[in-house]
VOBAKOL-578482 format. One record per atom (N, C-alpha, C): x, y, z; residue in three letters; residue number from 1. Coordinates in steps of 0.1 Angstrom, whole numbers. Each point is the difference from the previous one (the first is absolute). Last residue first. Layout:
BEGIN
      px      py      pz   code   pos
       X       Y       Z    ala   NUM
...
# end
This chain:
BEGIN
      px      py      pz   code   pos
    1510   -1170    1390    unk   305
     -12      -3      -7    unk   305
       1      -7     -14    unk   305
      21      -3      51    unk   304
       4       9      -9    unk   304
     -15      -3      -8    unk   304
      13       9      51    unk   303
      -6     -11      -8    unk   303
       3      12     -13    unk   303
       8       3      57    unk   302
       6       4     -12    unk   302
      -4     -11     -12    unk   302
     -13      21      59    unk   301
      -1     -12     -18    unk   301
       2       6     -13    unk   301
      -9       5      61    unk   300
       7       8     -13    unk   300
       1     -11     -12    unk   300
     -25       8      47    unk   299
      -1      -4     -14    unk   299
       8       6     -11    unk   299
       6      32      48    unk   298
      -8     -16      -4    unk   298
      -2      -3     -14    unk   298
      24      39      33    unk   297
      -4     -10      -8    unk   297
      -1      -9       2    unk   297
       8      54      22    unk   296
      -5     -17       6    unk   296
       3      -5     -15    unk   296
      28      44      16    unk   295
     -15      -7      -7    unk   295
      -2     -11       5    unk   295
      20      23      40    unk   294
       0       6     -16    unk   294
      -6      -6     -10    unk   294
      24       9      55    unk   293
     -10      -6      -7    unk   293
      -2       4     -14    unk   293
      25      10      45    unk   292
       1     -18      -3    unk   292
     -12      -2     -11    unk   292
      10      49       4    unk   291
       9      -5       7    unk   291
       1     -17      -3    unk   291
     -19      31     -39    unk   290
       3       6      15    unk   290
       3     -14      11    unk   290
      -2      12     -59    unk   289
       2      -6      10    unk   289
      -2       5      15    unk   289
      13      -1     -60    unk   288
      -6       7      13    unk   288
      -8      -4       6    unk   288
      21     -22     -36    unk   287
       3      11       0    unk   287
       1      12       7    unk   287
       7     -59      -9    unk   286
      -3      10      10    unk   286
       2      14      -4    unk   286
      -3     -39     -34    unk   285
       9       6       8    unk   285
      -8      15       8    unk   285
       0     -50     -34    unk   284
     -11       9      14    unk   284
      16       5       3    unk   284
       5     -37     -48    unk   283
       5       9      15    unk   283
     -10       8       7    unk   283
      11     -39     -48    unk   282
      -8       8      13    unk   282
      -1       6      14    unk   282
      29     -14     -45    unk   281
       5      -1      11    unk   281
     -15       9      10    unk   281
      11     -35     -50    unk   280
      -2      14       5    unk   280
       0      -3      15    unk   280
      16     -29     -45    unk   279
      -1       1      11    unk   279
      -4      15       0    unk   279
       8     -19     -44    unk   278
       0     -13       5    unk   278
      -7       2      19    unk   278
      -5      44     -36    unk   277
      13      -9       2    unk   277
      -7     -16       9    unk   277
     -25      39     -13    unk   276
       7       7     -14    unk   276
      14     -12       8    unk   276
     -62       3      11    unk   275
      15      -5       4    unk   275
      12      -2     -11    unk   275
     -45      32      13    unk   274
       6     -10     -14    unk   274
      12      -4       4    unk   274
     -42      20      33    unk   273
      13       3      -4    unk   273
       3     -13     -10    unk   273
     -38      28      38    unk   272
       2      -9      -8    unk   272
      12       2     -10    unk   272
     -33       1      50    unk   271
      13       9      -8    unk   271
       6      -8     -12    unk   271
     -42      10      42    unk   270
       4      -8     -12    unk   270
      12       7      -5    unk   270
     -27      -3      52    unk   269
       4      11     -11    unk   269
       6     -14     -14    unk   269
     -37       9      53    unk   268
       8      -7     -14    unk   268
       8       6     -11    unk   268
     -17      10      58    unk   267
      -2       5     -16    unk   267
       9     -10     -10    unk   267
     -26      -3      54    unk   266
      18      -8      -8    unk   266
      -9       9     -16    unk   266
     -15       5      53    unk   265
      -5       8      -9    unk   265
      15      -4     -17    unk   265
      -7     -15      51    unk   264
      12       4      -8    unk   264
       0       7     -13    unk   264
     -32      -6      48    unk   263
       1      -4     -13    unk   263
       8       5      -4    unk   263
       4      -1      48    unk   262
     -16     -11      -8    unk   262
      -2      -2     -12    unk   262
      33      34      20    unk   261
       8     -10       1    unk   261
     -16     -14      -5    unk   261
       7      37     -35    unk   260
      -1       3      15    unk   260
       4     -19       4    unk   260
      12      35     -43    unk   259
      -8     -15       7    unk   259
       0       4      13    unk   259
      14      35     -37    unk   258
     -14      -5       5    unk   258
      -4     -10       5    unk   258
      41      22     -23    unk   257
      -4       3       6    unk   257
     -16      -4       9    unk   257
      48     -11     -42    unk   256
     -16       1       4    unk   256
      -3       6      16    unk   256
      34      -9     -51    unk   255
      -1       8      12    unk   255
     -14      -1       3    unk   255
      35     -11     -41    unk   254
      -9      -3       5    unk   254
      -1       7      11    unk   254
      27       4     -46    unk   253
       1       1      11    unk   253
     -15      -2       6    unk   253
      31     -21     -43    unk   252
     -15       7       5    unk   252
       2       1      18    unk   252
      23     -23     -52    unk   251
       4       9      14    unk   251
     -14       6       6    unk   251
      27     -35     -39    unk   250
     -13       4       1    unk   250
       3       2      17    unk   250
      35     -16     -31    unk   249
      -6      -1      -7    unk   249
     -17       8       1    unk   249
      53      12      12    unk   248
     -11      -8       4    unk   248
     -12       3     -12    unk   248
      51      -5      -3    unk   247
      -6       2       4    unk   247
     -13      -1       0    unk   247
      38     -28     -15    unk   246
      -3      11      -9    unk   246
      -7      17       8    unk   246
       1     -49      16    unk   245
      16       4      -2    unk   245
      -1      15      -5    unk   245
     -48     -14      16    unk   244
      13      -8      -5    unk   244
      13      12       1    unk   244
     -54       8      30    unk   243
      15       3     -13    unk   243
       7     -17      -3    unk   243
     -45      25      31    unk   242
       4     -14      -9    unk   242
      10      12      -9    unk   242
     -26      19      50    unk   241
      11       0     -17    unk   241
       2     -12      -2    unk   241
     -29      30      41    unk   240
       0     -10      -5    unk   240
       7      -2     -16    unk   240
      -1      33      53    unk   239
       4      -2     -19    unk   239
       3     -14      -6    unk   239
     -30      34      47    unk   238
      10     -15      -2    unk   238
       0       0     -21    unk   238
     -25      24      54    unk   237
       1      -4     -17    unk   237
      15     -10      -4    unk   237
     -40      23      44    unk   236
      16      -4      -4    unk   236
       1       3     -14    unk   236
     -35      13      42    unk   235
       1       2     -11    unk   235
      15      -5      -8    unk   235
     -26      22      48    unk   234
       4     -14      -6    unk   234
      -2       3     -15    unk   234
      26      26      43    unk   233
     -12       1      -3    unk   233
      -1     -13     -17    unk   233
      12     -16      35    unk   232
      -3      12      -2    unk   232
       9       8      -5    unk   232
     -16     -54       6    unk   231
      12       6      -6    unk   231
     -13      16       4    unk   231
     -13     -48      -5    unk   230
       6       2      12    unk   230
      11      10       3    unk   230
     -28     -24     -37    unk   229
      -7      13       7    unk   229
      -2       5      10    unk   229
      31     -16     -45    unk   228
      -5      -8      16    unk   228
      -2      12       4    unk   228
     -14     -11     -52    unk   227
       9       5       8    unk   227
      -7      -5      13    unk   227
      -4     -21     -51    unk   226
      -3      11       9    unk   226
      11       4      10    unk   226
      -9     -29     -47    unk   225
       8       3      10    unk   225
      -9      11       9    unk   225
       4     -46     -44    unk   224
      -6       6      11    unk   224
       8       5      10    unk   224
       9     -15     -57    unk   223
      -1       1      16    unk   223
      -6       7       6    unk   223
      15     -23     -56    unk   222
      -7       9      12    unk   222
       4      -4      13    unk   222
      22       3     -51    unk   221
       0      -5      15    unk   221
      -7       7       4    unk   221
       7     -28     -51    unk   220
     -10      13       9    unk   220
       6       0      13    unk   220
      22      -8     -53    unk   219
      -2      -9      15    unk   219
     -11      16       6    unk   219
      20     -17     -55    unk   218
      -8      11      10    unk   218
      -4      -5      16    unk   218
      44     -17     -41    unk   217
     -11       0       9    unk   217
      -8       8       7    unk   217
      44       2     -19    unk   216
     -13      -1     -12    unk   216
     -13      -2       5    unk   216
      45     -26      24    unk   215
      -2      15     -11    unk   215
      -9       0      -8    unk   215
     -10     -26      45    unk   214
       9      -3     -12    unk   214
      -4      12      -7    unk   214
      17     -13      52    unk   213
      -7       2      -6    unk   213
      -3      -1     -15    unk   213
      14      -6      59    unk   212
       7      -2     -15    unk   212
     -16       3     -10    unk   212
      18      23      47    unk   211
     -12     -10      -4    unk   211
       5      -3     -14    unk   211
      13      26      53    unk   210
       6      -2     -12    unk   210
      -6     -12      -8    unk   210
      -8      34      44    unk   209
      -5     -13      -5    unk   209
       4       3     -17    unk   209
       0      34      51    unk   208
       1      -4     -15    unk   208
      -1     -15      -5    unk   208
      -3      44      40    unk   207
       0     -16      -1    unk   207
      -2      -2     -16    unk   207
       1      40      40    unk   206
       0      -5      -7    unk   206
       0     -14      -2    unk   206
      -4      48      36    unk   205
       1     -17      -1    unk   205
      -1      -1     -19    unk   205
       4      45      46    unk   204
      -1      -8      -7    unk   204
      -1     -16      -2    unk   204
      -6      23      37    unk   203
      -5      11     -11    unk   203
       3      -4     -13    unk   203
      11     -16      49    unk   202
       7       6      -6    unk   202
      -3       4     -12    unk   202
     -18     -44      10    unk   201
       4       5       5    unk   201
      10      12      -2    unk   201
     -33     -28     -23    unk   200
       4      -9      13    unk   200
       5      12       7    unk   200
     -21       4     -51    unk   199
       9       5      10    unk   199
      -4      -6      16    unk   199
     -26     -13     -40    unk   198
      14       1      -8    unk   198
      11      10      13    unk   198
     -40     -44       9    unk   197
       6      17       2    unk   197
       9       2      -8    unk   197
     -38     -38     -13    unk   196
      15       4       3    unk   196
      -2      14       3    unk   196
     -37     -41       7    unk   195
       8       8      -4    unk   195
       9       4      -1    unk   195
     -38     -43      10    unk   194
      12       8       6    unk   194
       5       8     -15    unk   194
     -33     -34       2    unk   193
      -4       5      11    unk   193
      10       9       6    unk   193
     -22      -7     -51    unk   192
       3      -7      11    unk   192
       0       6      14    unk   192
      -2      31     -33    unk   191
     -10     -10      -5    unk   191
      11     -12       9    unk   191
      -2      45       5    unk   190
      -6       3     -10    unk   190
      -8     -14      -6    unk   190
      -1      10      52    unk   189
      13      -2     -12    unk   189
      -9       2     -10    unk   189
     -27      15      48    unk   188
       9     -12     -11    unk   188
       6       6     -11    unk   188
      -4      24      51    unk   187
       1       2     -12    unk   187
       0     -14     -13    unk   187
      14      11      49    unk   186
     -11     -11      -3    unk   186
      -6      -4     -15    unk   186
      35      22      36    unk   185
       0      -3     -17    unk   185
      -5     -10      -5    unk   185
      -2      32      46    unk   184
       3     -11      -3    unk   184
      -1      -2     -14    unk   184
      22      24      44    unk   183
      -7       4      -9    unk   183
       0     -15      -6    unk   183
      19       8      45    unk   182
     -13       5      -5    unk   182
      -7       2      -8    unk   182
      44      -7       2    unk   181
       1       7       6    unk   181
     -18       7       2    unk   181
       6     -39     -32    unk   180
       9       5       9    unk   180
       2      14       2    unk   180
     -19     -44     -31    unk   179
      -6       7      10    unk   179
      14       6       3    unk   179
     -23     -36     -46    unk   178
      11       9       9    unk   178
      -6      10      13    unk   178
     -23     -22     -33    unk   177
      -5      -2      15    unk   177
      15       6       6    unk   177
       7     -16     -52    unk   176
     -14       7       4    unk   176
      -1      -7      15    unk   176
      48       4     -11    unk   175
     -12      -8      -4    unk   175
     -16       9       6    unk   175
      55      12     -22    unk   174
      -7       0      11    unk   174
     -12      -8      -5    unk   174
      52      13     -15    unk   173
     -12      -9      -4    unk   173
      -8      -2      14    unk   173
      42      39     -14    unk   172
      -4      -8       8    unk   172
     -18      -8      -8    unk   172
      55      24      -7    unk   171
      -9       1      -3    unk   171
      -9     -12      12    unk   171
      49      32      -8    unk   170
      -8     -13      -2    unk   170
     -16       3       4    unk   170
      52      19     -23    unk   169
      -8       6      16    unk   169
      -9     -20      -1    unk   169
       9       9     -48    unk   168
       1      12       8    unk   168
      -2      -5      13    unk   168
      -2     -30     -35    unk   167
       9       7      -4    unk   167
       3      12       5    unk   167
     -23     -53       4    unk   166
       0      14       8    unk   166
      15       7      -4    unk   166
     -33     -40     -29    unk   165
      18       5       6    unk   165
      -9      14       5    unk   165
     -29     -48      -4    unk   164
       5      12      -6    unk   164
      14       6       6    unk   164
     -23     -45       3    unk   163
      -3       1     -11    unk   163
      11      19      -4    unk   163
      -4     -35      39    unk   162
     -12      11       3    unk   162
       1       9     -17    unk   162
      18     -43      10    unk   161
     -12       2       0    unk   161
      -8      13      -1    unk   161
      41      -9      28    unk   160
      -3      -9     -11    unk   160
     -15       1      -5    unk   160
      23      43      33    unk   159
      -4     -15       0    unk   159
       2      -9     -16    unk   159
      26      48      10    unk   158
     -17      -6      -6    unk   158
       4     -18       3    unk   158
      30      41      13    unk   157
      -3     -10      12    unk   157
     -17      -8     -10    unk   157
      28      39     -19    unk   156
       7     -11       4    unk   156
      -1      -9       6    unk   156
     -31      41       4    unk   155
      14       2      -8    unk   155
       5     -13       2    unk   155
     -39       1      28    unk   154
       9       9       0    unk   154
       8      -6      -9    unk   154
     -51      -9      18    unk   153
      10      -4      -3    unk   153
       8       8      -9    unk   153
     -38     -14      47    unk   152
       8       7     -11    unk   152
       7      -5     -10    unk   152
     -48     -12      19    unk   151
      12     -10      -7    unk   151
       6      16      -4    unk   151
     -50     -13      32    unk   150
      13       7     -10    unk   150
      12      -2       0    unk   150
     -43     -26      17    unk   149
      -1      12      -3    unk   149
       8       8      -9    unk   149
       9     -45       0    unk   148
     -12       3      11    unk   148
      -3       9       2    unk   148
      17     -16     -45    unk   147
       2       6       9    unk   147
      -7      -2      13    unk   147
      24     -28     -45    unk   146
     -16       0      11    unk   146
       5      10       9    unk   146
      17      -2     -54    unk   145
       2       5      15    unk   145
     -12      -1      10    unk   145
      -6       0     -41    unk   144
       6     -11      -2    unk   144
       6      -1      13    unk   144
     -30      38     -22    unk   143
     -10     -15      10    unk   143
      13     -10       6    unk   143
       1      43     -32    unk   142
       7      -1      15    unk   142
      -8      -7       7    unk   142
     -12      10     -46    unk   141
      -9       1      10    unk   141
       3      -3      15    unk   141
      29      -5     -41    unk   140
      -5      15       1    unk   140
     -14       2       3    unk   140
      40     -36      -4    unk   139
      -5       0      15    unk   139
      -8      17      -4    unk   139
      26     -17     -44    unk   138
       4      -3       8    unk   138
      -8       6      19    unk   138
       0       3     -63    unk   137
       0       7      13    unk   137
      -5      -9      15    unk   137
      25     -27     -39    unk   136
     -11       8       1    unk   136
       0      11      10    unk   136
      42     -26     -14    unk   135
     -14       1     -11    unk   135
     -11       3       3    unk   135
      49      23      18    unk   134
     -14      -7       6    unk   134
      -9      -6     -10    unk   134
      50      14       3    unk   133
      -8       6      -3    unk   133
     -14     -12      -2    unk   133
      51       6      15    unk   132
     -10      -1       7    unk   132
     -15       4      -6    unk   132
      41       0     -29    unk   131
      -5     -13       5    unk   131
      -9      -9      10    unk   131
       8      42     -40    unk   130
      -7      -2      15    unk   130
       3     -14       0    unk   130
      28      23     -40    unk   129
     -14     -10       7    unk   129
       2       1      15    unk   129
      12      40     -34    unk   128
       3      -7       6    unk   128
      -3     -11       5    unk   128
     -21      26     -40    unk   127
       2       0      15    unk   127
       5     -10       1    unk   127
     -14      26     -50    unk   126
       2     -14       8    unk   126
       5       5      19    unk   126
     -41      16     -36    unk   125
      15       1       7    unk   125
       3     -13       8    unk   125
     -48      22     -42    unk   124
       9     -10      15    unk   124
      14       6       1    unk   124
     -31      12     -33    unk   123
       6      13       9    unk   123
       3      -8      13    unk   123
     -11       2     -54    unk   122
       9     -10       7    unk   122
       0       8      14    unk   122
     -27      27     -34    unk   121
      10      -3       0    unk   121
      -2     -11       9    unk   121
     -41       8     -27    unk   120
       5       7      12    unk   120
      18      -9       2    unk   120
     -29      14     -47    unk   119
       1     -12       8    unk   119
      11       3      10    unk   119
     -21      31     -38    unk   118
      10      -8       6    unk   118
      -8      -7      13    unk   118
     -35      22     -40    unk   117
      10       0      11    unk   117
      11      -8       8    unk   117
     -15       2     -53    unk   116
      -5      -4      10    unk   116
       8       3      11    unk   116
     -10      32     -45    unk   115
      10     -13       3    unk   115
     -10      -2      13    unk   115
     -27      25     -28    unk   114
      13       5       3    unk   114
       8     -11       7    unk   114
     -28       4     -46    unk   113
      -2      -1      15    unk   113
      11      -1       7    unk   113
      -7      27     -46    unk   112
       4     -15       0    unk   112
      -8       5      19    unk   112
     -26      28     -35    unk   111
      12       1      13    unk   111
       6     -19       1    unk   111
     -17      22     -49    unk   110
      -6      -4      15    unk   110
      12      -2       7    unk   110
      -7      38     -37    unk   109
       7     -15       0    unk   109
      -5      -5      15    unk   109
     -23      43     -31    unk   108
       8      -4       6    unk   108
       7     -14       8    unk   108
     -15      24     -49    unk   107
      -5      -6      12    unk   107
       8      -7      12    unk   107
      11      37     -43    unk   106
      -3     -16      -1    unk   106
      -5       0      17    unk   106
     -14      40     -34    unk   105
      20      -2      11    unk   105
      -7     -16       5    unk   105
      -9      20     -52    unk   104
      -7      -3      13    unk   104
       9      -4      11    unk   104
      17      36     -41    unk   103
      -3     -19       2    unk   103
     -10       4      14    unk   103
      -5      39     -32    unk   102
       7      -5      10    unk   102
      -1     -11       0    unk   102
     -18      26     -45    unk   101
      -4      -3      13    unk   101
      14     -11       9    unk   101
       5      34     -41    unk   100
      -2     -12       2    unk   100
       0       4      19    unk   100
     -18      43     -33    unk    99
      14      -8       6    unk    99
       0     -13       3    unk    99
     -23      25     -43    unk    98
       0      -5      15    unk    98
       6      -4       6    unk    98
       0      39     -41    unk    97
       5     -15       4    unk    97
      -2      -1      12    unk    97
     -31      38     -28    unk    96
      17       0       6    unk    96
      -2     -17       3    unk    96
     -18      17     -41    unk    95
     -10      -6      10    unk    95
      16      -1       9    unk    95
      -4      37     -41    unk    94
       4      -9       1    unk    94
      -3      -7      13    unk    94
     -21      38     -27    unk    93
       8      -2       8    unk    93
       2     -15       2    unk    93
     -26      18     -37    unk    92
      -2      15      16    unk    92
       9      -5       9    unk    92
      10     -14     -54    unk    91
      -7      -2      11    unk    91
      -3      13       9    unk    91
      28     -15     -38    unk    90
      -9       7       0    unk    90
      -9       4       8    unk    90
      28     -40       7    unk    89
       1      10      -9    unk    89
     -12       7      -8    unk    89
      25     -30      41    unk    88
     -13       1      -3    unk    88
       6      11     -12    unk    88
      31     -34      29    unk    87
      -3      12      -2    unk    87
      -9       2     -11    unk    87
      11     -39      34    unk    86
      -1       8      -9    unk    86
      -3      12      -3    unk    86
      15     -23      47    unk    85
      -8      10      -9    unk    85
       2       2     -14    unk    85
      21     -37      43    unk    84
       5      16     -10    unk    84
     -17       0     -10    unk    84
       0     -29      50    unk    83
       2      -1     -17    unk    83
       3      15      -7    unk    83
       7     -15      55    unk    82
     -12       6     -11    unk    82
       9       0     -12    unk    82
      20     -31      40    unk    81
      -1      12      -9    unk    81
     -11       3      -7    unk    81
      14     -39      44    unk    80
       1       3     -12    unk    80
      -4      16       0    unk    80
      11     -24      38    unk    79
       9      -2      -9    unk    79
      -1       6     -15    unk    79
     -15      -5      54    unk    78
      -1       6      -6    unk    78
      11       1     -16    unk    78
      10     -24      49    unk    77
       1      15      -5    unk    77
      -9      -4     -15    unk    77
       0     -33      40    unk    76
       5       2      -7    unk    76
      -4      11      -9    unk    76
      -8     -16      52    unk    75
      -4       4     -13    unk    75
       7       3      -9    unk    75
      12     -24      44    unk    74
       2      15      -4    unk    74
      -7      -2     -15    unk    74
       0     -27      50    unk    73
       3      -2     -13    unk    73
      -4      16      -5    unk    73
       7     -24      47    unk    72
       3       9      -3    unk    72
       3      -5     -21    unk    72
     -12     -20      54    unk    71
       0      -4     -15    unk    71
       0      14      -5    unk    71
      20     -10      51    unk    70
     -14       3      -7    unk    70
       4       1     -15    unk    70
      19     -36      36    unk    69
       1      13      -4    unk    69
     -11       5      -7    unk    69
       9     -44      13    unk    68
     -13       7      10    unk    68
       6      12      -2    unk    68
      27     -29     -19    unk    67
       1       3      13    unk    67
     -10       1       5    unk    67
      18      15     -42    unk    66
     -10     -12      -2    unk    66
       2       3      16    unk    66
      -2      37     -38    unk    65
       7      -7       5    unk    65
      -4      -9       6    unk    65
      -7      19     -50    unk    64
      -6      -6      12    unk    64
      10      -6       9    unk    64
     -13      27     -47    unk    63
       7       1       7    unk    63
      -2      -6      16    unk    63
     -15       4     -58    unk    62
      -4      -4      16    unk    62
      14       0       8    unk    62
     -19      29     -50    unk    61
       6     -11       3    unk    61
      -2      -2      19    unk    61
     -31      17     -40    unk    60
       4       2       9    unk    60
       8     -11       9    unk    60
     -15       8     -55    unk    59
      -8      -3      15    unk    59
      13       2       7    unk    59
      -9      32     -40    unk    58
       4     -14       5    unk    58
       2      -3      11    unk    58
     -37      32     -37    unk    57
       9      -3       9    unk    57
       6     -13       7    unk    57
     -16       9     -51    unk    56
      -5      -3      13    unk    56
      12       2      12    unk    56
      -6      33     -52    unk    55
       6     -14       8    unk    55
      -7      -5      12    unk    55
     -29      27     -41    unk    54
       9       3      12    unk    54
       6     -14       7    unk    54
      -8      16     -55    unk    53
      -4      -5      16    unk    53
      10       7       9    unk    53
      -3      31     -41    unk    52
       2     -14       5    unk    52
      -2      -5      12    unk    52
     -27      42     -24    unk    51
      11      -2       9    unk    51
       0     -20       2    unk    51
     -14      41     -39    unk    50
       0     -12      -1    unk    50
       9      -3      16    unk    50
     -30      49     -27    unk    49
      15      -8       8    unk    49
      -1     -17       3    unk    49
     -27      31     -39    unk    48
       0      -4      12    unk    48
      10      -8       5    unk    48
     -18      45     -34    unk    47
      12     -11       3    unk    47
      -2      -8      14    unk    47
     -33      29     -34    unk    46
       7       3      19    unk    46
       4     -21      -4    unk    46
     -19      36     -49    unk    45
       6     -13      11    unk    45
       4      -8      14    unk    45
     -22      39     -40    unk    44
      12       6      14    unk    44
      -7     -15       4    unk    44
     -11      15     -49    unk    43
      -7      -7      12    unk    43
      12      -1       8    unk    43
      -1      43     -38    unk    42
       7     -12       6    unk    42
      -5      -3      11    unk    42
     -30      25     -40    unk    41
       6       3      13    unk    41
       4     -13       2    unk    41
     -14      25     -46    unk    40
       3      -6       7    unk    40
       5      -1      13    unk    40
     -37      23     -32    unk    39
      13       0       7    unk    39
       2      -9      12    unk    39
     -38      18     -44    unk    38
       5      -9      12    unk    38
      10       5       4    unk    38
     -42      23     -29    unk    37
      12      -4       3    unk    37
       2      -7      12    unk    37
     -32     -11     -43    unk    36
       0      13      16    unk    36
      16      -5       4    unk    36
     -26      -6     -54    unk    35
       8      -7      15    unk    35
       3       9      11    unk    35
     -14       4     -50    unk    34
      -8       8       7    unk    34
       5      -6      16    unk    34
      14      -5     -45    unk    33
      -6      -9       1    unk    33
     -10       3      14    unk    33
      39      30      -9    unk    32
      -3     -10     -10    unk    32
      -8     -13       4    unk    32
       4      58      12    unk    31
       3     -16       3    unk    31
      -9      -9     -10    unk    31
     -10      52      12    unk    30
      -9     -18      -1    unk    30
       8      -9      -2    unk    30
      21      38       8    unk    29
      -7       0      12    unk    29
     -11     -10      -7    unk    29
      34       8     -26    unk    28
       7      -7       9    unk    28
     -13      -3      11    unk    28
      -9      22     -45    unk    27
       1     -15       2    unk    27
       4      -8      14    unk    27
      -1      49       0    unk    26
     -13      -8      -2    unk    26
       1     -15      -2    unk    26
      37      29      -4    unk    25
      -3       0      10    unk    25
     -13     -10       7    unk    25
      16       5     -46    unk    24
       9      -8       9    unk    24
      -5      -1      13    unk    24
     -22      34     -24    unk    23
      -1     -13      -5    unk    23
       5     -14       5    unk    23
      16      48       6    unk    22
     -13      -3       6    unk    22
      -6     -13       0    unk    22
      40      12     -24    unk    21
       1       2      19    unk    21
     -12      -6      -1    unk    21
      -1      12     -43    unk    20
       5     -13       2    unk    20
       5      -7      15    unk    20
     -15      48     -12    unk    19
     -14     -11       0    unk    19
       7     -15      -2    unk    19
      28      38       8    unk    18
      -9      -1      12    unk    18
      -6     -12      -7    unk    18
      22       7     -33    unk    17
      11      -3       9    unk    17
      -6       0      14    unk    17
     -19      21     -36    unk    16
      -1     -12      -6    unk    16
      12      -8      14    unk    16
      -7      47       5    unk    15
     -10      -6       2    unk    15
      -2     -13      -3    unk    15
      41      19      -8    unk    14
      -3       4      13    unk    14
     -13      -9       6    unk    14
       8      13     -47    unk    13
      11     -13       3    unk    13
       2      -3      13    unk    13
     -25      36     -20    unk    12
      -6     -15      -2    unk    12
       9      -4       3    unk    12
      15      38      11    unk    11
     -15      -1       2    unk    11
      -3     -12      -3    unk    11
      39      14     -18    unk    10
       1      -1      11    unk    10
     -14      -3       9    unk    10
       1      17     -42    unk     9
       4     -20      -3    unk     9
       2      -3      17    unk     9
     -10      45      -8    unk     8
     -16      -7      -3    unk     8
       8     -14       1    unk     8
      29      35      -4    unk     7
      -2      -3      14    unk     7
     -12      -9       0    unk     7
      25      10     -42    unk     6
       6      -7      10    unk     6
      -9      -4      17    unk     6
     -31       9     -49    unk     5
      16       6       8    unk     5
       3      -8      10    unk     5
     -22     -10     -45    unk     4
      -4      -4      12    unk     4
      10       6      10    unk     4
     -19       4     -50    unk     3
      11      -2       2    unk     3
      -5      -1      17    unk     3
     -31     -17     -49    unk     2
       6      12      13    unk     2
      15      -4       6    unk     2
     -19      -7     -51    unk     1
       6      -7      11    unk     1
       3      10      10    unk     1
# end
């Protein structure tokens, strides 16, 4: 029986100890059943956000003044909210929330129409009563008076008939063929056969005529006037006015220059007025003048419509 020294056991026991390493090692690198390796990898999810409806905007309330003012309505504000956001997990990010869309602004309101215009005031008066007051316009072709040539007549001295009042000086009614001092007024009338001087003598003259009438009424006056073309240098005039109590109703200053003594060359004039009481007071008044002479008239007529 050999004997085996100490350092030789150390030897095999070293070696027998590698070759059971090695072994292990080999089995590992052929694996059991020979399978490849795997590894596992976590599928990453993207979280998707969820946004709640969106509210409807609310209609628009009306604001309307009426009159024929202007319509004025205001859209109503916008009311609703974007929906809150789930939250995604795992995700790449969460879908931000949409904001809610605005109400629609309501439409505007129609115009009412605008009231109806007033209606013209009351605008008669009452007046004193005329008791000389004429139902119609009274001799305003100075026919009523037979002249044989010429007829003064002064302030307070009016014949019967002769229809008017001399309110200044006086006045004279001449006939077509008048003559004197050589001259002759041959001239025809506006319309029969005799005229009025509004001045006789002394530069001026007037005359007035007081006429009943009815309130509310549209009346027309016309007349014919020239001048006497017995005057230097020649050229007169004269202020024609309808008033009531109240004042007058309708004023116009006249004035002519152009007859000769063959033709009287007569201009027509209209004057129109709304009678505001029961009476008005038609009046000629002398404005300017040179010595015995000044407008002429003829046809005067007052008609309502």
């Amino acid at each position: 029986m050999s004997t085996i020294s100490g350092s030789r056991r150390r030897q095999n026991s070293w070696q027998l100890s590698w070759g059971v390493a090695a072994t292990l090692a080999q089995l590992a690198t052929v694996g059991c059943g020979g399978g490849a390796d795997t590894a596992d990898k976590g599928t990453s999810t993207s979280g998707s956000g969820t946004t709640n409806g969106l509210g409807s905007g609310g209609t628009g309330g009306s604001d309307r003044e009426t009159n024929g003012g202007q319509s004025v309505t205001n859209g109503g504000p916008g009311t609703s909210t974007g929906g809150a956001s789930n939250a995604g997990t795992a995700g790449t990010g969460d879908m931000q929330p949409a904001a809610g869309a605005g109400g629609e602004a309501g439409g505007g309101g129609a115009l009412d129409a605008g009231g109806a215009p007033g209606t013209g005031g009351d605008t008669s008066v009452t007046c004193p009563n005329q008791p000389g007051a004429n139902q119609a316009l009274l001799n305003g072709g100075f026919e009523s008076l037979a002249a044989a040539d010429i007829i003064t007549v002064a302030a307070g001295t009016e014949p019967e008939g002769f229809g008017w009042t001399v309110t200044t000086n006086a006045v004279e009614v001449l006939k077509v063929g008048y003559s004197a001092g050589g001259m002759v007024w041959d001239g025809a009338a506006f319309e029969g056969e005799q005229y009025l001087d509004l001045v006789a003598l002394g530069s001026t003259g007037a005359i007035s005529q007081t006429l009943s009438v009815t309130a509310g009424t549209h009346y027309l006056l016309t007349f014919a006037y020239s001048d006497n073309p017995n005057i230097t240098p020649q050229g007169v005039s004269a202020r024609v006015t309808i008033a009531d109590c109240e004042g007058a109703l309708v004023s116009k200053e006249i004035s002519h220059d152009t007859a000769t003594f063959a033709d009287l060359d007569w201009s027509s004039e209209t004057l129109e007025f709304v009678a505001r009481s029961t009476s008005v007071t038609l009046e000629f008044v002398t404005t300017d003048a040179r010595g015995n002479g000044g407008i002429f008239l003829d046809g005067i007529v007052l008609a309502s419509e």
